[in-house]
Structure formats: structure tokens, C-alpha cells
N, C-alpha and C positions, 0 to 999 in steps of 0.2 A: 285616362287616355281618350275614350269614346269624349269627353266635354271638348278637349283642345281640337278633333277632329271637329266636330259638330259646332264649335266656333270661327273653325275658320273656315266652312263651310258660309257660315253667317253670315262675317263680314265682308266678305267677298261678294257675298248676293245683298247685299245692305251699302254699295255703294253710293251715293247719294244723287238724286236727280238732278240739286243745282249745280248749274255747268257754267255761273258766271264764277269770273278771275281764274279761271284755267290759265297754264303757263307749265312751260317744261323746262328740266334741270339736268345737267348732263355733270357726272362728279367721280373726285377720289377718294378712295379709301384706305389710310393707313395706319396700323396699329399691331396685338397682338394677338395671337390664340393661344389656349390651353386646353387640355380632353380631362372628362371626369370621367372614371371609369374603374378596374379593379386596380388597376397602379397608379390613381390618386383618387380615393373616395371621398378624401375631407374637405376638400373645393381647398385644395393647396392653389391659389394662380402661380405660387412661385415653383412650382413642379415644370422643369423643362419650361420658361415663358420661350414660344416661337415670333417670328415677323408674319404680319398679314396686311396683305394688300388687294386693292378691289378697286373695278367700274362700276357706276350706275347709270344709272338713267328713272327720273323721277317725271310721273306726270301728274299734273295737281288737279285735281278734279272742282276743287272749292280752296276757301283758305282753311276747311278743318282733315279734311281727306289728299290723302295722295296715295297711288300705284308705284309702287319703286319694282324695278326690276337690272339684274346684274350680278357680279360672278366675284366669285373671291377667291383668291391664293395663300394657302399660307401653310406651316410647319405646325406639326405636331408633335406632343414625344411625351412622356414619366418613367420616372425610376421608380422601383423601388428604392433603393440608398437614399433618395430625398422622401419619401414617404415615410420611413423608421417606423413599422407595427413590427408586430410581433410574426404576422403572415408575412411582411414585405422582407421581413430581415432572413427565414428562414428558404422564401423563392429567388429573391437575387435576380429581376429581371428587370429590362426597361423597353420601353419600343422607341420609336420614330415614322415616322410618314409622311409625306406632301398632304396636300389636302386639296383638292380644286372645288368648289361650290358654285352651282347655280339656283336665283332664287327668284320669287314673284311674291311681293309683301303688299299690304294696307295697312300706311299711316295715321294716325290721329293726334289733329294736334290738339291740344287743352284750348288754345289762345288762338286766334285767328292771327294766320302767319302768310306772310308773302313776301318774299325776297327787292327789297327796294320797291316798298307801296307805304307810304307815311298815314295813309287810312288803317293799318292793323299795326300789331305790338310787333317788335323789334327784334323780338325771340320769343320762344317753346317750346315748352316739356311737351315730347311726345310718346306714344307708346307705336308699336309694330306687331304683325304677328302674319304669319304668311305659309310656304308650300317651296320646298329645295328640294334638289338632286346634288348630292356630291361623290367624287371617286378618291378613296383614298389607296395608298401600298403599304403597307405593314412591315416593319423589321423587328424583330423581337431580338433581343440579347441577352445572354446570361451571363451573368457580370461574374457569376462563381470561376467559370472555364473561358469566358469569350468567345461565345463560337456564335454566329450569327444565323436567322432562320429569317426567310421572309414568306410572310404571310401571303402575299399575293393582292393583286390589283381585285378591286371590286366597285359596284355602283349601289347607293343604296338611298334612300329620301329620310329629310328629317324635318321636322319644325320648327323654324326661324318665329324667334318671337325674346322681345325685348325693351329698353327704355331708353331715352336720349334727352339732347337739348338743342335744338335748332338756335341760330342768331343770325342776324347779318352782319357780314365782316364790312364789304366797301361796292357803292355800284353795286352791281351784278351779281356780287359774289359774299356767299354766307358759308356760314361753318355749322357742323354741326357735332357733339361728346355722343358715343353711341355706346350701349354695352348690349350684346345679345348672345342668348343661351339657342342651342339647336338639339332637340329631341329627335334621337334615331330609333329605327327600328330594328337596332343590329348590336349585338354583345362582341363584333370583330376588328374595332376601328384598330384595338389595340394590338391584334394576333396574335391573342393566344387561344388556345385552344380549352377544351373542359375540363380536359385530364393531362398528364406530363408522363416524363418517367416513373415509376413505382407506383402509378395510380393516384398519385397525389392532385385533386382539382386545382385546376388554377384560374378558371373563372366562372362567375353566376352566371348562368346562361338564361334565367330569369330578371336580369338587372341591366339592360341595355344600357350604351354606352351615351355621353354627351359630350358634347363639344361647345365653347364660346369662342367667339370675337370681340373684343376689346378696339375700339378705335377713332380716329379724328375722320371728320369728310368735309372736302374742300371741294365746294358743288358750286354752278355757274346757272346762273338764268339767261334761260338763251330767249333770245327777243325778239317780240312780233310787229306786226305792220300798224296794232296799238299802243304797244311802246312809245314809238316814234311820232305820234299823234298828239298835239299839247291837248291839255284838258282831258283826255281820255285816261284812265288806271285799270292797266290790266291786274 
């Protein structure tokens, strides 16, 4: 945990001095999420898949770096009945929750990229990795009686950091495949608590939870007073 702190500590202080082909990107984001946590530890995606959606806002410092910043919505939830262990069959529970996220990331592309410049590649594999706030609400269910508990509204930060593909679609406008995992500092995303009735634990409170977003981004280059300049490439 101390490396991923102390890396994005890094990179965020390792932004780069060159400040030509700057350009900003204003975009959507829509796909899904999943939580990995005591009610899906085997990286089930197909455990409860939720809808996630999101703004950004990117600013490109070079064609290898960029600043993304912007917030995301989306659903959470696991069963145990989709999980089938031997622990999951005998607790019988699942949650659900909203999710809201805010986040501040640094981009790296592999390929020198810039949205409608025929001087760089066309598309790029990139990586992220960055610094969140998000709030989630908690409903826990036990699927043996149905009786519903909710866990309560809370704020907590996690670790955005992940891989994609940037391209350009047409003009202006580029697309980009994303998948990114978020490290928390919280074993509650799920709501349950350490112990239940008869004493029986129901979660490691050593094994904090996580959360991903899965998804497409349909981003826009917004255009400067170089744009419009023949012979000039921003």
C-alpha cells in the first residue's frame, strides 16, 4: 500500500515541463461497475453488473501526459446466491448502494496522441492512476428472512488507477475502452458489519473492499484560437 501511495505521490510531482500541444477535452462516460469484496471475492464481474456513468474534463499537458478530472455515478450490489462458497451459502446475504465518485488522475500515453493532429498516431494504449473521494449508502439483505438493514451514508477516498485505449473517432471527437480498479481504505462499501447474530463474523476487517468501472468515453476537443490558424498544429 505504502508503493501505490508513494507513486502517486510521484507522478503527480513528475508532471512534465513540456507545455507544447497542450489542448483540453471535455467527455462522457458510460459503462459498468462491480465491488470486490466479502460478497464477491473471486473477481466475479458478473456478480450484480451495475450502470455507470460520468463527466470529465481532460487537460493535456504534452501528447504523452494529461490531467483528467471528474465524477462518476453508478450502482453497486453482490449476492451471496451468485457467489455459491460454502461461507456464502450458509450467510445468505447481498447489498446494494449508489455510488458517487470524485477523482483527480495522470495519464500516460505509450504513443504520442492528440485528438485530430495527423503529426501523432491515431490511437493509445494508456495507463492512469490518481487520488478519489467517493460516498456510498449501504443496504444489506438477508435473503434467508428478507428483512432489510441499511448501513448508512458515508465519505471515504480510494485509488483510481487503471488501463485503456484512446482513438479518434471523427473531427473533434475521439473515443476512448477504459477499465479501472479503485482501492479503498474501508472494509464498509458492503455493510456489514464483523460479527451478526450468534457471534458468527461476516467480514475481514483486515481485507478492505474494492470497487471497478468498466467503460466507453466519448470525449470532445474543445478548440483554440490555434486550431483556426492554417499551418499551425496544436
Amino acid at each position: 500500500m505504502r508503493f501505490i501511495n508513494r507513486l502517486v505521490i510521484s507522478l503527480f510531482l513528475f508532471i512534465p515541463s513540456v507545455t507544447m500541444a497542450q489542448h483540453s477535452e471535455i467527455g462522457i462516460l458510460g459503462g459498468t461497475a462491480y465491488y470486490l469484496g466479502e460478497l464477491n471475492p473471486g473477481m466475479q464481474v458478473s456478480n450484480k453488473i451495475n450502470p455507470a456513468v460520468g463527466v470529465f474534463f481532460r487537460k493535456n499537458t504534452s501528447k504523452r501526459y494529461a490531467l483528467r478530472f471528474g465524477a462518476n455515478y453508478a450502482k453497486i450490489g453482490a449476492s451471496d446466491q451468485i457467489t455459491s462458497t460454502t461461507w456464502s451459502n450458509f450467510r445468505q446475504l447481498s447489498f446494494s448502494s449508489s455510488l458517487l465518485e470524485a477523482y483527480g488522475i495522470l495519464e500516460f500515453n505509450f504513443l504520442p496522441y492528440q485528438i485530430n493532429n495527423y503529426t501523432t498516431n491515431s490511437y493509445t494504449p494508456y495507463v492512469f492512476i490518481g487520488i478519489a473521494g467517493f460516498m456510498v449508502s449501504p443496504e444489506v439483505q438477508n435473503e434467508g428472512v428478507l428483512s432489510t438493514t441499511a448501513g448508512g451514508s458515508f465519505i471515504a477516498p480510494s485509488i483510481p488507477f487503471g488501463l485503456g485505449l484512446k482513438f479518434n473517432l471523427s473531427g473533434n471527437m475521439g473515443m476512448a475502452i477504459e477499465w479501472g480498479m479503485r482501492k479503498t481504505y474501508t472494509d464498509e462499501i458492503d455493510g456489514l458489519s464483523e460479527s451478526y447474530l450468534g457471534g458468527y463474523q461476516l467480514s475481514n476487517s483486515q481485507n478492505n473492499d474494492w470497487y471497478s468501472i468498466l467503460g466507453i468515453t466519448l470525449n470532445y476537443k474543445i478548440l483554440t484560437e490555434s486550431d483556426h490558424c492554417p499551418g499551425v498544429i496544436n
